[in-house]
Jmol script that loads the backbone (N, CA, C; Angstrom):
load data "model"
ATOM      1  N   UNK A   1     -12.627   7.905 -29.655  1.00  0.00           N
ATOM      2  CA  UNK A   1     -12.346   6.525 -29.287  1.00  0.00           C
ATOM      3  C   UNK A   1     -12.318   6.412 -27.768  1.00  0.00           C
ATOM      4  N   UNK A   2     -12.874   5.304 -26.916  1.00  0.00           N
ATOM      5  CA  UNK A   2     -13.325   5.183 -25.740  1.00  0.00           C
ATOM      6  C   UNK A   2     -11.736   5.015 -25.541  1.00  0.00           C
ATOM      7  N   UNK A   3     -11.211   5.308 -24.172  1.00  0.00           N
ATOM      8  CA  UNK A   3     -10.151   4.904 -22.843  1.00  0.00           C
ATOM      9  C   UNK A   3     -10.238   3.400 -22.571  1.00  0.00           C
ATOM     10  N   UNK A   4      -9.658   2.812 -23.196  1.00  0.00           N
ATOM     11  CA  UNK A   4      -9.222   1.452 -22.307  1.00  0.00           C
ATOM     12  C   UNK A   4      -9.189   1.282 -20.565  1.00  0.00           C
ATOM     13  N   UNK A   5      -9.805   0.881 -20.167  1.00  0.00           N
ATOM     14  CA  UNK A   5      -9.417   1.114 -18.613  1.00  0.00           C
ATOM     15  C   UNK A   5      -8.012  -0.089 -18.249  1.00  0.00           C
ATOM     16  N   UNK A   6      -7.185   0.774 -17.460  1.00  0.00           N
ATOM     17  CA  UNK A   6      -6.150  -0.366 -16.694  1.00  0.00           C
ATOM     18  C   UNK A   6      -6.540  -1.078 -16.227  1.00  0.00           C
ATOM     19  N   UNK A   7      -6.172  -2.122 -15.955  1.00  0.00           N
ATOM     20  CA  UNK A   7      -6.530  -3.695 -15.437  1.00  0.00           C
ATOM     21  C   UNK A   7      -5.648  -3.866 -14.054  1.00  0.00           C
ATOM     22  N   UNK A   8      -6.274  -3.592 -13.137  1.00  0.00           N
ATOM     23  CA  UNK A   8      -5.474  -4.467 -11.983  1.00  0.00           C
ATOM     24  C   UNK A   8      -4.271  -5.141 -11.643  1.00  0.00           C
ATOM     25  N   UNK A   9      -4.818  -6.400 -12.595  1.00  0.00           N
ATOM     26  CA  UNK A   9      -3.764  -7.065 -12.648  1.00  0.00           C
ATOM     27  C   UNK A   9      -2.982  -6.835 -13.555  1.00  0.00           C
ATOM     28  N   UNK A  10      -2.771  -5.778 -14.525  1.00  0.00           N
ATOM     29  CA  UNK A  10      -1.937  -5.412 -15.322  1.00  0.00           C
ATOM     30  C   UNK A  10      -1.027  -4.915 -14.120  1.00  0.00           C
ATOM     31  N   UNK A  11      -1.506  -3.981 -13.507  1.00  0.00           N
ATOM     32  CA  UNK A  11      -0.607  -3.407 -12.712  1.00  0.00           C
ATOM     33  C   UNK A  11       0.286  -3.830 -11.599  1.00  0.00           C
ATOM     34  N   UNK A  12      -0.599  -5.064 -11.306  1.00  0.00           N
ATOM     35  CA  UNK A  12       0.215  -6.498 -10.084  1.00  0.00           C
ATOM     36  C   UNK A  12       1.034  -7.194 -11.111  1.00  0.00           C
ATOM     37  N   UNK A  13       1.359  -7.012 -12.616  1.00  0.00           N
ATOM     38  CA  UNK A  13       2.171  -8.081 -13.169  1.00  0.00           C
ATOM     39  C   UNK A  13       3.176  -7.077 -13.150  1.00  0.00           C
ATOM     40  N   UNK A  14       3.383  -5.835 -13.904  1.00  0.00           N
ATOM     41  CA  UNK A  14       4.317  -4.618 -13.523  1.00  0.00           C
ATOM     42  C   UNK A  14       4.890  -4.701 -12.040  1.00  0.00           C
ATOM     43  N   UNK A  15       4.361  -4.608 -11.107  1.00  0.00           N
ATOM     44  CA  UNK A  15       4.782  -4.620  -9.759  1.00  0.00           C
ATOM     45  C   UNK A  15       5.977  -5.941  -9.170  1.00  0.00           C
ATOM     46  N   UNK A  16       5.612  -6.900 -10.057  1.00  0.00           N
ATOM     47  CA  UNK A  16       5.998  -8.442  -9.790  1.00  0.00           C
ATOM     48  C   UNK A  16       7.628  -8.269 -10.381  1.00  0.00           C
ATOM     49  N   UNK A  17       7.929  -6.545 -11.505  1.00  0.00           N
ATOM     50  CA  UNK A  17       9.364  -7.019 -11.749  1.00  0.00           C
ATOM     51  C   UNK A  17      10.673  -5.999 -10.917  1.00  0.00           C
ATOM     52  N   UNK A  18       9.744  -5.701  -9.451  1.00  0.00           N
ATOM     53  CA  UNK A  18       9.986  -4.918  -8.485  1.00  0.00           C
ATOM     54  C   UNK A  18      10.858  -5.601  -7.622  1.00  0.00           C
ATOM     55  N   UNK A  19      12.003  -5.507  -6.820  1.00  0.00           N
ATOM     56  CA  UNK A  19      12.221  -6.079  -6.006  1.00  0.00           C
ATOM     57  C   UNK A  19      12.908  -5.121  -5.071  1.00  0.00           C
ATOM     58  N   UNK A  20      12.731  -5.559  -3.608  1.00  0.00           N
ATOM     59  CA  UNK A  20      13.155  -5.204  -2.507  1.00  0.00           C
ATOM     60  C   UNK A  20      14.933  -5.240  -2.560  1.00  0.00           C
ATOM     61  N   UNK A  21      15.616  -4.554  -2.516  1.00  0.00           N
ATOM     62  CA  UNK A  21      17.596  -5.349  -3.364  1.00  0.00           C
ATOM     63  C   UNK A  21      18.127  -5.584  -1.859  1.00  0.00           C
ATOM     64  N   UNK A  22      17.301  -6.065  -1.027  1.00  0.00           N
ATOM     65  CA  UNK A  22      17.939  -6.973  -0.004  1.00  0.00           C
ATOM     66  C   UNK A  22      17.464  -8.199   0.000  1.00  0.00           C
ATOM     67  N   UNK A  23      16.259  -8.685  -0.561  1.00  0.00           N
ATOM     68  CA  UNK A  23      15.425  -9.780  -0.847  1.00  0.00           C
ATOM     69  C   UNK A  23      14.981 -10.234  -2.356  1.00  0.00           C
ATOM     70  N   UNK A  24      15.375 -11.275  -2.238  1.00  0.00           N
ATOM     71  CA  UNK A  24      15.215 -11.634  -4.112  1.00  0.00           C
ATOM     72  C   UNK A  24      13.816 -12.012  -4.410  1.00  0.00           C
ATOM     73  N   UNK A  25      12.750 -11.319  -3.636  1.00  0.00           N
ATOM     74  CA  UNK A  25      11.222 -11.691  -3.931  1.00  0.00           C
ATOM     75  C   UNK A  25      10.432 -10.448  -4.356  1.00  0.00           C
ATOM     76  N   UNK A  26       9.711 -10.428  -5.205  1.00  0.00           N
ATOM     77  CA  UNK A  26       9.032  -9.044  -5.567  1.00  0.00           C
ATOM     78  C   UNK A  26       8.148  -8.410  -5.096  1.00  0.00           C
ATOM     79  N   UNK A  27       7.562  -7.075  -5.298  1.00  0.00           N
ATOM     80  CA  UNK A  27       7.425  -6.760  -4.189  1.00  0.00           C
ATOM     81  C   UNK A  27       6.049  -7.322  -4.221  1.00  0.00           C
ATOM     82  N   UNK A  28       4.900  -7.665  -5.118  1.00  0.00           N
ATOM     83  CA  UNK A  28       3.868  -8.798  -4.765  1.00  0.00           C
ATOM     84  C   UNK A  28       3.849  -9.925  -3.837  1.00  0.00           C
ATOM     85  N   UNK A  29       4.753 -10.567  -4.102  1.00  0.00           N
ATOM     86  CA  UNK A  29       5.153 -11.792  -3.761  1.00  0.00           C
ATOM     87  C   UNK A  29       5.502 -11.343  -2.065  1.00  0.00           C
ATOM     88  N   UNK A  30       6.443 -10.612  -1.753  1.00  0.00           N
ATOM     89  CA  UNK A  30       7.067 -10.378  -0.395  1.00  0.00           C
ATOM     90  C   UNK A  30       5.114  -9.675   0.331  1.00  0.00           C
ATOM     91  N   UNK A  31       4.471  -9.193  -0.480  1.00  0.00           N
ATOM     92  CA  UNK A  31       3.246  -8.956   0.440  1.00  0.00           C
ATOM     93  C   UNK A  31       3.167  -7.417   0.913  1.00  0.00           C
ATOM     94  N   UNK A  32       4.530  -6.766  -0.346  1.00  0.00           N
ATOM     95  CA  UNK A  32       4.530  -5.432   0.393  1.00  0.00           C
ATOM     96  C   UNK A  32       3.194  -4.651  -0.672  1.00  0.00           C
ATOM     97  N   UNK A  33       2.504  -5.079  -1.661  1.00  0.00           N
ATOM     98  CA  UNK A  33       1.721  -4.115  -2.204  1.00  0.00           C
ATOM     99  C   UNK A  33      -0.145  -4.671  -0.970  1.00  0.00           C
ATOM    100  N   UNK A  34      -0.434  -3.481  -0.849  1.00  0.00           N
ATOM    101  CA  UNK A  34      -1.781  -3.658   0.297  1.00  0.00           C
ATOM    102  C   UNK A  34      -2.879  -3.050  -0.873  1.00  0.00           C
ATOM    103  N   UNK A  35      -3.121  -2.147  -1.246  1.00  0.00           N
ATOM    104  CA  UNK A  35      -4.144  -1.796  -2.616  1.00  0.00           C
ATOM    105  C   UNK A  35      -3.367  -1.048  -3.806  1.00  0.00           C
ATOM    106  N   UNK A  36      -4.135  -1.953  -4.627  1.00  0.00           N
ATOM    107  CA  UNK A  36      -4.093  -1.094  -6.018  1.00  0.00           C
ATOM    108  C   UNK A  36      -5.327  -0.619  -6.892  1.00  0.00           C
ATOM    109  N   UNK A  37      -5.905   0.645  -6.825  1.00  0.00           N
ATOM    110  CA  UNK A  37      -6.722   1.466  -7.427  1.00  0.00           C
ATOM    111  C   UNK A  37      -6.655   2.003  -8.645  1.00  0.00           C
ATOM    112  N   UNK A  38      -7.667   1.740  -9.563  1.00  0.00           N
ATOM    113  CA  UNK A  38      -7.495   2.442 -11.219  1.00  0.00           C
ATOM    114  C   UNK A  38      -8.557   3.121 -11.444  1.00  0.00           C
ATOM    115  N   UNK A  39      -8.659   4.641 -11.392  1.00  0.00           N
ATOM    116  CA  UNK A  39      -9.889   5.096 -11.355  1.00  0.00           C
ATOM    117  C   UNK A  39     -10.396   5.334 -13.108  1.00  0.00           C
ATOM    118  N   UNK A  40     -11.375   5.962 -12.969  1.00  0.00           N
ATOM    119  CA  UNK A  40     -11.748   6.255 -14.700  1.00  0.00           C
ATOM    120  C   UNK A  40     -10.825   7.013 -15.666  1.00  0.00           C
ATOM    121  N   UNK A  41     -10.358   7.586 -14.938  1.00  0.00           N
ATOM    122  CA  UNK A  41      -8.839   8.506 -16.060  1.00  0.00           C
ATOM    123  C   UNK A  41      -7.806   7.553 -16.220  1.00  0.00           C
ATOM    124  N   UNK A  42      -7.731   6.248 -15.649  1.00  0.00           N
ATOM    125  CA  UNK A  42      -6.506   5.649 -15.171  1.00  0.00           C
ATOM    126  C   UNK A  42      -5.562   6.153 -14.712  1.00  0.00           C
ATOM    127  N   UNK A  43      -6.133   6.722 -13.667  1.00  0.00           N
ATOM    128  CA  UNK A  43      -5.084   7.192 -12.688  1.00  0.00           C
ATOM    129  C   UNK A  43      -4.916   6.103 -11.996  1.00  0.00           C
ATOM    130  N   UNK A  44      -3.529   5.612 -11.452  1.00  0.00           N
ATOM    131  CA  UNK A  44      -3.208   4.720 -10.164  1.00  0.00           C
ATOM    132  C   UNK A  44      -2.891   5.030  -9.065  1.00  0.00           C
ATOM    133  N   UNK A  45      -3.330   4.086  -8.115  1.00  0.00           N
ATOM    134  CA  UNK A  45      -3.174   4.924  -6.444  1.00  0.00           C
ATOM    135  C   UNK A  45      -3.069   3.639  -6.230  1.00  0.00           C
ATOM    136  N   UNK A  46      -1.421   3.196  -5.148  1.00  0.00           N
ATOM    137  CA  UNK A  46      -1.432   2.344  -5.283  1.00  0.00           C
ATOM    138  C   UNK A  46      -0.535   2.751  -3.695  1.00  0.00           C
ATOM    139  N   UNK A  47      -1.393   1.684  -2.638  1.00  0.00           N
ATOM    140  CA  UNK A  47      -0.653   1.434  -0.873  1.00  0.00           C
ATOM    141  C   UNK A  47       0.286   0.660  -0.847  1.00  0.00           C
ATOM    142  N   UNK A  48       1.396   0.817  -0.511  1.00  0.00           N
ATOM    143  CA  UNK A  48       2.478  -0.561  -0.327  1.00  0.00           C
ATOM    144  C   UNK A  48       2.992  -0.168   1.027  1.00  0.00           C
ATOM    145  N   UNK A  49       3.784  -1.106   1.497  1.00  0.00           N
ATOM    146  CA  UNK A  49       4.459  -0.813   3.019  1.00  0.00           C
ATOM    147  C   UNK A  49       6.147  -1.463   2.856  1.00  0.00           C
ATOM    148  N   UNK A  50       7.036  -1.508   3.123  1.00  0.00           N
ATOM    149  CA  UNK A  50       8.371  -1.713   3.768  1.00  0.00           C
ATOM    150  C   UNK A  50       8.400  -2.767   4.484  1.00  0.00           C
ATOM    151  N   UNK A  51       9.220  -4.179   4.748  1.00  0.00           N
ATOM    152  CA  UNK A  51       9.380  -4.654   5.889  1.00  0.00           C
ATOM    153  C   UNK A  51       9.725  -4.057   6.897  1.00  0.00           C
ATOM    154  N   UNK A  52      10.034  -2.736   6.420  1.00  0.00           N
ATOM    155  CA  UNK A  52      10.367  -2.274   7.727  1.00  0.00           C
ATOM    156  C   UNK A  52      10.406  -1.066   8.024  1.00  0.00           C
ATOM    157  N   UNK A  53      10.080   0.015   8.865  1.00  0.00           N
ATOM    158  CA  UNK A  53       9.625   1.214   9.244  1.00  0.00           C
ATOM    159  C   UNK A  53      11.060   1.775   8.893  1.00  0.00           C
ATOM    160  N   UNK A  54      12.277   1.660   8.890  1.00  0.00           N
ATOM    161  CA  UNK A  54      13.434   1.724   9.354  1.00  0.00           C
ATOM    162  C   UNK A  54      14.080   1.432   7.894  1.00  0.00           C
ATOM    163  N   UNK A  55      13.403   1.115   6.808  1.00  0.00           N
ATOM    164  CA  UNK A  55      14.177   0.687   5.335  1.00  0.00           C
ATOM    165  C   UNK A  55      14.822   1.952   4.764  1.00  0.00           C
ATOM    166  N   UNK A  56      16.203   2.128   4.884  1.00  0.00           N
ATOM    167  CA  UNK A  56      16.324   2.947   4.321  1.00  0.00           C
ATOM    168  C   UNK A  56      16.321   2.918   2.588  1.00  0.00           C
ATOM    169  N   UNK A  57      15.709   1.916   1.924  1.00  0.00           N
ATOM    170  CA  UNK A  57      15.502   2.397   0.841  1.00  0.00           C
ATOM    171  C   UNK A  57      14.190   2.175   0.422  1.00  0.00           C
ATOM    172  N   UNK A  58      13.391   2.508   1.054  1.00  0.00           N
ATOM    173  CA  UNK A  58      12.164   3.080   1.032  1.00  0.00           C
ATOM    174  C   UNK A  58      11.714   3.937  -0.293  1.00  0.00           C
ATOM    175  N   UNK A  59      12.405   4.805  -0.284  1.00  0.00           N
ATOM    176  CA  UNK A  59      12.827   6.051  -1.447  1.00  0.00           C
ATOM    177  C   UNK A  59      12.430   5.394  -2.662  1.00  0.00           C
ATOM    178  N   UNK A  60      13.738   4.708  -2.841  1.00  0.00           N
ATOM    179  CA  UNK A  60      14.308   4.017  -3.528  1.00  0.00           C
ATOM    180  C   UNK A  60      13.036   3.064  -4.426  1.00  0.00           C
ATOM    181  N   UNK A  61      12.384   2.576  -3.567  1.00  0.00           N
ATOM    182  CA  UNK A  61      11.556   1.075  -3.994  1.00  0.00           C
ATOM    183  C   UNK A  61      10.542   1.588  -4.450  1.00  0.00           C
ATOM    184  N   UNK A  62       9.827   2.858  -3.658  1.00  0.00           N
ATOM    185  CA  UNK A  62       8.579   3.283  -4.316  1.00  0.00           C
ATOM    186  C   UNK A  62       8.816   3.914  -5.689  1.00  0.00           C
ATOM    187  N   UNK A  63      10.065   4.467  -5.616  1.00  0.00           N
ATOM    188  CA  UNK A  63      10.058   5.040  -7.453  1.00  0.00           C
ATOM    189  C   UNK A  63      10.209   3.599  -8.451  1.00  0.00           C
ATOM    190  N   UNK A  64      10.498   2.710  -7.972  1.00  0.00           N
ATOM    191  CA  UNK A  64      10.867   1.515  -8.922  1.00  0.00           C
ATOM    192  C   UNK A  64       9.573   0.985  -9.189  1.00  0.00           C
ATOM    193  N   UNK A  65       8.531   0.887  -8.107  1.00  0.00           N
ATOM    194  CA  UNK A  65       7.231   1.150  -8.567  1.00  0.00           C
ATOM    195  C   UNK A  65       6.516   1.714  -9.166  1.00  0.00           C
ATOM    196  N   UNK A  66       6.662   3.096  -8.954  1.00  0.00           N
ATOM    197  CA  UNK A  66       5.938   3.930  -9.623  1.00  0.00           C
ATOM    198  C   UNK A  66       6.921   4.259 -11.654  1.00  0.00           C
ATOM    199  N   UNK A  67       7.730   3.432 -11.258  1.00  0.00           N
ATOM    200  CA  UNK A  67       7.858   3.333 -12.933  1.00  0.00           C
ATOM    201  C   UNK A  67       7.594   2.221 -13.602  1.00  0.00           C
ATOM    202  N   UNK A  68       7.540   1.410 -12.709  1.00  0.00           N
ATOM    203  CA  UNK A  68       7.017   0.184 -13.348  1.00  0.00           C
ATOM    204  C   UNK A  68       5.367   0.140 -13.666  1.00  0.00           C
ATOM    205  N   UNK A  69       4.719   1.112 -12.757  1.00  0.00           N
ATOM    206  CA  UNK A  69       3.619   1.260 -13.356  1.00  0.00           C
ATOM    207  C   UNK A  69       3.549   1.942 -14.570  1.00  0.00           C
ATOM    208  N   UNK A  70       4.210   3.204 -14.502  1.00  0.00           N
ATOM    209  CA  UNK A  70       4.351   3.879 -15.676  1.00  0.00           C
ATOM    210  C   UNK A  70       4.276   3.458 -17.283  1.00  0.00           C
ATOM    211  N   UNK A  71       4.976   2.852 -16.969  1.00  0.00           N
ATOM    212  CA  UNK A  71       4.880   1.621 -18.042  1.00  0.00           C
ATOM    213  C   UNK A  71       4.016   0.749 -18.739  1.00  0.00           C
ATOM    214  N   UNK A  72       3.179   0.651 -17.810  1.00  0.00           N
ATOM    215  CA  UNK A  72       1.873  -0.193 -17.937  1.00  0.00           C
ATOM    216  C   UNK A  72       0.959   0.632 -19.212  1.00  0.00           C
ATOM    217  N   UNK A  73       0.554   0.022 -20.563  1.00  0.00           N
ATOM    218  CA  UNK A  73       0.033   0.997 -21.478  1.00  0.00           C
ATOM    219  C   UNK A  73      -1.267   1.393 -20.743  1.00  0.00           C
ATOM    220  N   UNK A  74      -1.513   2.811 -21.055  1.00  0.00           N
ATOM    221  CA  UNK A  74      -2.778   3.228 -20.457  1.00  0.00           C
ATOM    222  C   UNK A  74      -2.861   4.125 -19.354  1.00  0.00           C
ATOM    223  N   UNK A  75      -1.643   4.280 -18.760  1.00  0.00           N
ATOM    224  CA  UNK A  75      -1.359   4.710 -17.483  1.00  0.00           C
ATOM    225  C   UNK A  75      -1.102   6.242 -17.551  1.00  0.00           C
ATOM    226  N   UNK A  76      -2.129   6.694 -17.076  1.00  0.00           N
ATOM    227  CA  UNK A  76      -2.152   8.445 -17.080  1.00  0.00           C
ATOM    228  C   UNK A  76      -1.298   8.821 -16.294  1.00  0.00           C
ATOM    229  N   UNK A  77      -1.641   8.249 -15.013  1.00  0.00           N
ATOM    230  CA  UNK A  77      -0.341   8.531 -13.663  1.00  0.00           C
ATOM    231  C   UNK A  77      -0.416   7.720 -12.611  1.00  0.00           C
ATOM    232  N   UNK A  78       0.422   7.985 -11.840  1.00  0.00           N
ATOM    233  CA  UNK A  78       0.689   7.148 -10.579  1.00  0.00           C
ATOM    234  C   UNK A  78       0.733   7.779  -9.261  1.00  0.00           C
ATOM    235  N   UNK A  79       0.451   7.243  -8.336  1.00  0.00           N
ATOM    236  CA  UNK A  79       0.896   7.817  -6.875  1.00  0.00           C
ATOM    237  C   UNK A  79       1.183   6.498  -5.906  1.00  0.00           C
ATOM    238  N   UNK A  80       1.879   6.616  -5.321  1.00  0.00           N
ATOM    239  CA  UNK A  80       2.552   5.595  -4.405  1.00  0.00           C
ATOM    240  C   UNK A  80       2.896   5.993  -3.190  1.00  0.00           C
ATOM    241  N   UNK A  81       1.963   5.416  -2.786  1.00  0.00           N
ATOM    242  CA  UNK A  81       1.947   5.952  -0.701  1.00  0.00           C
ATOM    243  C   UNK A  81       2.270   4.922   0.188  1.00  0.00           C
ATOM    244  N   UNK A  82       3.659   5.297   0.996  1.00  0.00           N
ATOM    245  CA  UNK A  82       4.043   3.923   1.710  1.00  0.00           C
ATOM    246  C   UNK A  82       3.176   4.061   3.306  1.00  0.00           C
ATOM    247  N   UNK A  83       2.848   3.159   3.588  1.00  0.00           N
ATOM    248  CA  UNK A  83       2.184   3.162   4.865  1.00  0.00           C
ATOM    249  C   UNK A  83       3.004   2.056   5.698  1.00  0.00           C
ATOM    250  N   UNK A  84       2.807   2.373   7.030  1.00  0.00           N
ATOM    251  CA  UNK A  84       3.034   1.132   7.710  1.00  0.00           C
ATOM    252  C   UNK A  84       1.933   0.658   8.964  1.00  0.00           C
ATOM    253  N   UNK A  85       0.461   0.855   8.281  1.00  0.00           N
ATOM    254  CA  UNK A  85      -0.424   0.410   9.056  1.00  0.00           C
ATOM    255  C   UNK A  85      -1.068  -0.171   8.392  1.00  0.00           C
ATOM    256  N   UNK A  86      -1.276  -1.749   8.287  1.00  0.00           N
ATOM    257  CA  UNK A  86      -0.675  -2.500   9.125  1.00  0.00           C
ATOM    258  C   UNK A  86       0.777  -2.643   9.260  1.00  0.00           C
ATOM    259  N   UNK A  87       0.984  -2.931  10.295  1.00  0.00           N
ATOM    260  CA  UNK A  87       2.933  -3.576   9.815  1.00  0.00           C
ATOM    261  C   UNK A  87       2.966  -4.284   8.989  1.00  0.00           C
ATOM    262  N   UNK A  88       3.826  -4.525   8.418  1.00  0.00           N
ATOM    263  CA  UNK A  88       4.444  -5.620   7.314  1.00  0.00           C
ATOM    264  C   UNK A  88       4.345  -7.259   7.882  1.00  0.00           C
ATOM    265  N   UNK A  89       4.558  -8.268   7.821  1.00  0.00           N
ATOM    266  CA  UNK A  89       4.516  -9.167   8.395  1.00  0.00           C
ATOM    267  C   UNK A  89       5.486 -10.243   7.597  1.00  0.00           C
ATOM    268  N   UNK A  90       6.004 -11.288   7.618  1.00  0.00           N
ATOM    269  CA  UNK A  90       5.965 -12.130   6.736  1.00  0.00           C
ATOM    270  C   UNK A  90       4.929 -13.311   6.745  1.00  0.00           C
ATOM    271  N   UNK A  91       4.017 -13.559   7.151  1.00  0.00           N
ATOM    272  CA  UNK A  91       3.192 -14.216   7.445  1.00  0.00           C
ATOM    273  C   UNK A  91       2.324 -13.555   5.461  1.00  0.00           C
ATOM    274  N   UNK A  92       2.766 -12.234   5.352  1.00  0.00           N
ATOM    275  CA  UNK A  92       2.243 -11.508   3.951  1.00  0.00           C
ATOM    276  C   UNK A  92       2.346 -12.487   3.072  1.00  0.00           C
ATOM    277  N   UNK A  93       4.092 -13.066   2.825  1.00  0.00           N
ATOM    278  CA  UNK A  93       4.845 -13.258   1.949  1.00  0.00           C
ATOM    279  C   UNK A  93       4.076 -14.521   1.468  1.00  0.00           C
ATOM    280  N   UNK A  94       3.662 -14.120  -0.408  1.00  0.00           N
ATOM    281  CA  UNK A  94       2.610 -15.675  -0.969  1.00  0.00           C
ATOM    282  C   UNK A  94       3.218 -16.917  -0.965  1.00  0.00           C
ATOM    283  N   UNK A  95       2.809 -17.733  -1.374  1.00  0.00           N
ATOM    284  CA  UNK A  95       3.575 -19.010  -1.549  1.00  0.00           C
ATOM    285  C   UNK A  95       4.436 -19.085  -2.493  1.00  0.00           C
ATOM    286  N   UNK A  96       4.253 -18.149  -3.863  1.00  0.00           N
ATOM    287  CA  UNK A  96       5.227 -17.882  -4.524  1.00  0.00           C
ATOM    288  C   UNK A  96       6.501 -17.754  -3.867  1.00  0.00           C
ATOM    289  N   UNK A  97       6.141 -16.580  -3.097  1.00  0.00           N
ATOM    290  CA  UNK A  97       7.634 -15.845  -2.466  1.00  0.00           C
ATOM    291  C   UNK A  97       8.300 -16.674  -1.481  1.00  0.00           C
ATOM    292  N   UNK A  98       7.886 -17.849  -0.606  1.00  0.00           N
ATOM    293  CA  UNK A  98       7.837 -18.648  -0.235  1.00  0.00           C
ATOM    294  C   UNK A  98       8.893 -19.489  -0.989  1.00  0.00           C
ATOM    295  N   UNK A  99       8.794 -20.009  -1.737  1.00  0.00           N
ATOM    296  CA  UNK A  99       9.310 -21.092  -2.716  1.00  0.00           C
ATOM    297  C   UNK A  99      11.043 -20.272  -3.040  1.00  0.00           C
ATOM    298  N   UNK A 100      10.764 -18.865  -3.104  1.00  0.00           N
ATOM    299  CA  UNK A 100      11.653 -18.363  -3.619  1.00  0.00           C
ATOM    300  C   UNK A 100      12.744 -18.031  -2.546  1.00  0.00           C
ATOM    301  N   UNK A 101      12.471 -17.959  -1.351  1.00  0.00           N
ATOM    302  CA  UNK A 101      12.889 -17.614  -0.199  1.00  0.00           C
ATOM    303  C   UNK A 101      13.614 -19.583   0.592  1.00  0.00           C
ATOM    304  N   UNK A 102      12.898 -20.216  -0.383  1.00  0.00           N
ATOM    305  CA  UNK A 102      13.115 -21.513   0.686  1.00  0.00           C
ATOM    306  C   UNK A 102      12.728 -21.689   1.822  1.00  0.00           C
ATOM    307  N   UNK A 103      11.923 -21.388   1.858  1.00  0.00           N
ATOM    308  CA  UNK A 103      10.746 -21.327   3.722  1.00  0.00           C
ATOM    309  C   UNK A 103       9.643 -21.787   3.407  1.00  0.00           C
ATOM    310  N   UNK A 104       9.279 -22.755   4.271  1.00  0.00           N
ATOM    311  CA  UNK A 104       7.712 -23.491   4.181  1.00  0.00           C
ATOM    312  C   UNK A 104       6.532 -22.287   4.822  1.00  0.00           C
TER     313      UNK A 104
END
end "model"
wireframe off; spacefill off
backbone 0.3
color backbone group
């Protein structure tokens, strides 16, 4: 029986029940995920960044990711690499997160 391949956006809806626990926006929404990759094994490789170089729960956020992918049916494995190039910005943050934040 053929491998289902993961879906992208399977993996941006998983990501969406992520949150930063100083900010009540997820981590989609806040603009911290930069790529998400599903190769033919469904493996995931997935870039996110921190508002801030300096977060100390950094740690913390990428494992909440990387289980929330986990989760995702189909999901062979995960890797989660925080970068901070580019910086973070809020200029990131969607209009979703926007709405949620109360900021135009």
């Amino acid at each position: 029986m053929a491998q289902v391949k993961v879906a992208v956006e399977d993996i941006k809806e998983s990501l969406k029940e992520v949150y930063d626990p100083e900010i009540p926006v997820n981590l989609v929404d806040l603009g911290l995920i930069y790529d998400i990759a599903v190769d033919e094994s469904n493996k995931v490789d997935v870039i996110m960044t921190l508002t801030s170089p300096g977060c100390g729960m950094g740690a913390y956020i990428a494992q909440q990711a990387e289980w929330a992918i986990s989760a995702v049916a189909g999901v062979e494995d995960v890797h989660v690499e925080i970068t901070f190039d580019p910086p973070w910005s809020p200029d990131y943050i969607t209009e979703d997160g926007k709405k949620t934040l109360g900021v135009d």
